[in-house]
C-alpha positions, 0 to 999 in steps of 0.5 A: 870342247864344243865349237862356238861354246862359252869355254871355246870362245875364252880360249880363242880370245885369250890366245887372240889378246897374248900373242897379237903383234902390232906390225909397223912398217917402220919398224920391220925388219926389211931385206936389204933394199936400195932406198928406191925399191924400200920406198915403193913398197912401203908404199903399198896400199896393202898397209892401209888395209893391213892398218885398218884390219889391225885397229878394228880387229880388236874391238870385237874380241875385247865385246867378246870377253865382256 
């Protein structure tokens, strides 16, 4: 199969749309931490950038298919 070819792209984007996982930090599965220590890194700014990355990642692949 040819790199960047029409078959390519369907495969890239079809294993992209069934194995994508929306990650909440609400909802992962945190080692055990005292409520102090879970705080501060729920905290992290990394999750805005994470948050971001997930919603308009999307987008393009969906453009892609069509």
């Amino acid at each position: 199969m040819k790199i960047g070819s029409e078959a390519h792209k369907e495969i890239f984007c079809r294993h992209f749309m069934q194995t994508y996982q929306e990650d909440d930090p609400k909802t992962l599965s945190w080692p055990d931490l005292d409520e102090i220590a879970l705080a501060r890194l729920r905290s992290v700014p990394f999750w805005q950038e994470v948050f971001y990355t997930e919603r308009h990642a999307g987008a393009p692949v969906v453009r892609m298919m069509v």
